[in-house]
C-alpha positions as CSV (number, residue, x, y, z in Angstrom):
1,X,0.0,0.0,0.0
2,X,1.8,3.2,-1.2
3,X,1.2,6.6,-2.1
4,X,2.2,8.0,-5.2
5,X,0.0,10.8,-5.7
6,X,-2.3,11.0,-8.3
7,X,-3.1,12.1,-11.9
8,X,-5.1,15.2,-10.2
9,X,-2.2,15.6,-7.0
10,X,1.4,16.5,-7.8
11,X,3.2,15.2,-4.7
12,X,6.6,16.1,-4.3
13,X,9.0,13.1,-3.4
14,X,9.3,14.2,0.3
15,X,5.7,14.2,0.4
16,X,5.1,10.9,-0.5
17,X,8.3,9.7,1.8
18,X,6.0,11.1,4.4
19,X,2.4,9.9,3.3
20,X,4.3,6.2,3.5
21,X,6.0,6.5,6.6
22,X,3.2,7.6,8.4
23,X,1.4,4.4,7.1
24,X,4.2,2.0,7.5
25,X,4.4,3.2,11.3
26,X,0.4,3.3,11.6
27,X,0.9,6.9,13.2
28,X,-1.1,9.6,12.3
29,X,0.6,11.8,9.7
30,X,0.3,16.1,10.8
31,X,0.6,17.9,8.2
32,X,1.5,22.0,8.5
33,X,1.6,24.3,5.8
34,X,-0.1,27.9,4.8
35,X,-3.6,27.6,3.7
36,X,-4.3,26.9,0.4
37,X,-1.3,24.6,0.0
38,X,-3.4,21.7,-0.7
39,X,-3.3,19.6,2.8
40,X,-7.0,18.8,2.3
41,X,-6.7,17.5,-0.5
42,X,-3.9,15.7,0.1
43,X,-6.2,13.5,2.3
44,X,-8.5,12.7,-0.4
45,X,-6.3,12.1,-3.0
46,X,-4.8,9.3,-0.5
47,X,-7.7,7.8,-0.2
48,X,-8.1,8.1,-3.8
49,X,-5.0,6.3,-4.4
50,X,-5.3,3.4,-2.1
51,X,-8.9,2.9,-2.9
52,X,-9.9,3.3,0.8
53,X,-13.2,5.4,2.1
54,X,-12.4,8.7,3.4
55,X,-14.0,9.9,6.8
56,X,-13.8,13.7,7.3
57,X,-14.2,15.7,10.5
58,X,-14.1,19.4,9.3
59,X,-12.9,21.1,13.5
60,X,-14.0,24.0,14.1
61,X,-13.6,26.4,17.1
62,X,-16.4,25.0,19.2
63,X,-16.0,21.2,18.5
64,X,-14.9,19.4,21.4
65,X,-12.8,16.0,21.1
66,X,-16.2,13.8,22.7
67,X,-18.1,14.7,19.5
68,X,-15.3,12.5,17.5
69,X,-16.1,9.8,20.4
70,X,-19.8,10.1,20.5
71,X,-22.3,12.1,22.2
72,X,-24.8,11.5,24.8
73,X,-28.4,13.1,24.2
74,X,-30.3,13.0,27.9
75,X,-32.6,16.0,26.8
76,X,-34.0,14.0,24.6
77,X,-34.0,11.0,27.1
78,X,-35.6,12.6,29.4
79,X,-38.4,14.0,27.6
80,X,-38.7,10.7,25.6
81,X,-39.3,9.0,29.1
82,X,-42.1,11.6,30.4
83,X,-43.8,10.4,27.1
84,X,-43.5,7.4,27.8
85,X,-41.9,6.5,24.9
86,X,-40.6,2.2,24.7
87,X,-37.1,3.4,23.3
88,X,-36.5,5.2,26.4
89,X,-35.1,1.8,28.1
90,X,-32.4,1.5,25.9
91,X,-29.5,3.9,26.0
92,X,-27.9,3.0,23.1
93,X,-31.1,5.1,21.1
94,X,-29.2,8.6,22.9
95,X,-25.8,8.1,21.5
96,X,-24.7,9.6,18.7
97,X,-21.5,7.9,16.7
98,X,-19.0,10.2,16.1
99,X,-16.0,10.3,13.5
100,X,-13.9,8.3,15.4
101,X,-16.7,5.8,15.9
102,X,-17.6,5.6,12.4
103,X,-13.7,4.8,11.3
104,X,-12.9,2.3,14.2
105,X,-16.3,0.3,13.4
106,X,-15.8,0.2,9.7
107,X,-15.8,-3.0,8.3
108,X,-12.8,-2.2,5.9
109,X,-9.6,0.3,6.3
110,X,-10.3,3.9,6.0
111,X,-8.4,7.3,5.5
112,X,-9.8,9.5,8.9
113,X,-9.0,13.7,8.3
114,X,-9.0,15.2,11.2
115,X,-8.7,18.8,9.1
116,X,-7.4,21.9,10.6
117,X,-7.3,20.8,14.0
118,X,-5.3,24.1,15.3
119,X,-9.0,25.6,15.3
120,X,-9.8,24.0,18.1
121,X,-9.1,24.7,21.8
122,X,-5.4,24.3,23.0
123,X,-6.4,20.8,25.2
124,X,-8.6,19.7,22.0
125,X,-5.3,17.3,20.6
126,X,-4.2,16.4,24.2
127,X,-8.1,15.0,24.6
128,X,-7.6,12.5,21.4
129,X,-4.2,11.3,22.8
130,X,-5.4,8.3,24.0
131,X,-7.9,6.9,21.7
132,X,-5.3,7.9,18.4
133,X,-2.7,6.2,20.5
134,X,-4.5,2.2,21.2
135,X,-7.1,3.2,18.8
136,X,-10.0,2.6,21.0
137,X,-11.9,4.2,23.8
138,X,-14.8,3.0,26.4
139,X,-18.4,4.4,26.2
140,X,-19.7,5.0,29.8
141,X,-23.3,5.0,29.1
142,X,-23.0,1.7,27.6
143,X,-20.1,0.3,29.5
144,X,-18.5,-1.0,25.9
145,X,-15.1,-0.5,24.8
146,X,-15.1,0.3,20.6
147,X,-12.1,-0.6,19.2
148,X,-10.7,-0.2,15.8
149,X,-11.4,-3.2,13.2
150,X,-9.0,-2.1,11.2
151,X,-6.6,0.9,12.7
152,X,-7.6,4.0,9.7
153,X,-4.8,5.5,8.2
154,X,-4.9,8.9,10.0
155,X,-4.2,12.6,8.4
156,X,-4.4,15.7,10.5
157,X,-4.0,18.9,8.8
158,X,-3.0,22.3,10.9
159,X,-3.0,26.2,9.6
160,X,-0.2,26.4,12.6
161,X,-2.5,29.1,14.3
162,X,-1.5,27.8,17.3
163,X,1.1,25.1,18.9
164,X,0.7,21.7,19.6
165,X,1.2,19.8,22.7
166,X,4.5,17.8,23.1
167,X,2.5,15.0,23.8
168,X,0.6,14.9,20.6
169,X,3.5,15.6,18.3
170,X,5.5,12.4,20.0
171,X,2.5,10.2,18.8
172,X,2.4,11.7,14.8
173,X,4.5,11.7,12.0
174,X,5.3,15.4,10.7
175,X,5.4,17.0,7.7
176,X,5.4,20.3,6.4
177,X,4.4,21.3,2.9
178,X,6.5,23.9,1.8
179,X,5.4,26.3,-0.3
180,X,5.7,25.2,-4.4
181,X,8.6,26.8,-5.8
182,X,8.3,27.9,-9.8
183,X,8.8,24.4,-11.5
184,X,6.6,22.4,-9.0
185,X,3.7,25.0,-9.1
186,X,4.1,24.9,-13.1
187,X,3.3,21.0,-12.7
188,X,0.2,21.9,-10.4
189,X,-0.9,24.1,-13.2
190,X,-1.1,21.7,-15.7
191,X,-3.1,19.1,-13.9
192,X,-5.9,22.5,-13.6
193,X,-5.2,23.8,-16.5
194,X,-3.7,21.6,-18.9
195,X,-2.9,23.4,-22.6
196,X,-2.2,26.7,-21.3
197,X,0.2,29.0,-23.2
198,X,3.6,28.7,-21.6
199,X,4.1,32.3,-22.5
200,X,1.0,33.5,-20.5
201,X,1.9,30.7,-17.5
202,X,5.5,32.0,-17.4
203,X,4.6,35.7,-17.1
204,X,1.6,35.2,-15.0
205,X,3.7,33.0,-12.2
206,X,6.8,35.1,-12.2
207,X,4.2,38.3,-11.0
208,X,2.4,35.7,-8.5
209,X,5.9,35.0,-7.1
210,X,7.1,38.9,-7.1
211,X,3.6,39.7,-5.6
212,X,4.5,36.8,-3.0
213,X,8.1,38.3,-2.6
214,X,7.1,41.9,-1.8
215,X,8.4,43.4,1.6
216,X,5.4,44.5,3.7
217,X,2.6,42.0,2.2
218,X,-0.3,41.0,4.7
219,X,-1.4,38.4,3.5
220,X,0.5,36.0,0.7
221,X,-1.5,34.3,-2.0
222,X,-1.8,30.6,-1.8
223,X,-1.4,28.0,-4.3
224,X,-5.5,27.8,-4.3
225,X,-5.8,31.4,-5.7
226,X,-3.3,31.5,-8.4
227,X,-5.5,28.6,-10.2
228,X,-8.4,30.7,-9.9
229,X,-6.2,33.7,-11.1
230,X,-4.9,31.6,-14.4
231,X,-8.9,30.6,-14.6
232,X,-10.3,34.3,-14.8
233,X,-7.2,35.2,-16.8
234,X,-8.3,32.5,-19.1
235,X,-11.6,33.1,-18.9
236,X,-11.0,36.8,-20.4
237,X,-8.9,35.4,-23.4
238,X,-5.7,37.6,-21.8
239,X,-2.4,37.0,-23.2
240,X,0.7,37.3,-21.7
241,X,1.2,41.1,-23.3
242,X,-1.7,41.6,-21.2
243,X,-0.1,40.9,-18.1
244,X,2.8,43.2,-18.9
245,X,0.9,46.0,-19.7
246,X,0.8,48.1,-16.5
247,X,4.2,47.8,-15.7
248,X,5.9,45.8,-13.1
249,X,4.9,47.6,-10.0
250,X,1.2,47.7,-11.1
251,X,-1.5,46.3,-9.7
252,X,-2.1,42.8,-11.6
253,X,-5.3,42.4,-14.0
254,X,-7.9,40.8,-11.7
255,X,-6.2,41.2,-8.6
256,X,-9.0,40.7,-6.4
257,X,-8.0,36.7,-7.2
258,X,-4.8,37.2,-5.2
259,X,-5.0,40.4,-3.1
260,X,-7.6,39.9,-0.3
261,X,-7.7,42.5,1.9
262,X,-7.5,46.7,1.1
263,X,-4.0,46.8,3.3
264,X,-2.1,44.9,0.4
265,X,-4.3,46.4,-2.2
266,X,-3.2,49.9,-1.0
267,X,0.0,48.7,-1.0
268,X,0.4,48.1,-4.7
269,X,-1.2,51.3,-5.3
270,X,1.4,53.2,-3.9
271,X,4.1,51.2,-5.9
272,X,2.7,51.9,-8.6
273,X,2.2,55.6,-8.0
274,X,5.8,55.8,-7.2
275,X,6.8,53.7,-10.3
276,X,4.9,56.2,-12.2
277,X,6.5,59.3,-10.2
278,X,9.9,57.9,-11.3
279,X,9.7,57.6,-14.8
């Protein structure tokens, strides 16, 4: 069972070194890296690759670790019982599987994302340690222990908003996605946009990467909104004299793809008032 990538991932060889090790081991593989680097879908193109379901648990800031576990409904116990209601007598009606559940209890291997767990609270990871760890955990309601059939090949993707416990980092194999230099991101390109001009690809990625390069940026566009740059710029027919039109310290055409907030928007304003001021 080994990772390649895929005809729709590029995966760079220490990637896939990663992806294999983590299986190998049977740890859970963290992987850091900016947003919009593709750790999300790194997850489903394993499970793409190795034919096995994917299970996703999307974290966000309120989820706690139990809902992974399971979760308990007595509300609905209780008034189910002052109706008089026959399912009342079994507990097992009031608990609600969670993802964890749902991957220990499948009947075949699956890929389990845990996705952007650094949303969570700080003691969120430290609360999984245990069940990631043996790969089972013990419901109290029902006094049964569910453990994993077949132990799911875990991925668990972080922003890097916040650190990690100690304790959680000893149990997972790391890797960090750096960001796609020229080459590699010309090879992501053509799996989304296969037959574009290399003379409008060339010019377009060497003003993403000065845009990416300039001194006082907020925030840095990602490898998930130059593709949807290249797709409006070939949506509009432009060509690569286009691009070069304003100058090199213009705003790009269409920035709004890459520039997201008015800071760095500003910020190419002014150099290109200068640029002007100086010619």
């Amino acid at each position: 069972m080994k990772f390649q990538g895929t005809d729709a991932y590029v995966a760079t060889d220490d990637l896939t070194i990663a992806v294999n090790a983590a299986v190998t081991l049977e740890r859970p593989l963290l992987v850091k890296g900016e947003p919009g680097t593709g750790k999300t879908e790194l997850a489903q193109q394993v499970s793409r690759a190795l034919g096995l379901r994917l299970i996703e648990w999307n974290i966000k800031s309120t989820t706690r670790a139990q809902q992974g576990l399971y979760e308990y409904d007595a509300v609905s116990r209780l008034r189910d019982s002052q109706l008089g209601e026959d399912k009342v007598h079994d507990v097992a009606n009031y608990i609600k599987k969670g993802k964890l559940w749902e991957a220990f209890e499948a009947d075949e291997k699956v890929v389990l994302l845990i996705d952007e767990i650094d949303k969570a609270d700080i003691e969120f990871p430290n609360d999984l340690l245990q069940e990631l760890d043996k790969m089972e955990f013990f419901v109290y309601e029902t006094g049964e222990t569910i453990q994993a059939r077949h132990r799911p090949v875990v991925i668990i993707t972080s922003n890097n908003e916040k650190e990690l416990p100690d304790a959680f980092l000893r149990r997972c194999f790391f890797h960090y996605i750096r960001f796609p230099d020229m080459e590699t991101m010309k090879q992501i390109v053509a799996v989304h946009h296969p037959g574009i001009k290399e003379s409008l690809l060339t010019t377009a990625l060497t003003q993403f990467f000065e845009i990416r390069d300039q001194q006082g940026l907020k925030k840095k566009p990602s490898t998930s909104e130059v593709l949807d740059w290249l797709k409006l710029l070939l949506a509009e027919d432009l060509t690569a004299q286009d691009l070069k039109a304003g100058g090199a310290q213009s705003l790009p055409k269409l920035h709004g793809a890459l520039l997201k907030n008015e800071q760095d928007v500003h910020l190419f304003e002014r150099l290109a008032f200068m640029a002007r001021g100086q010619r």
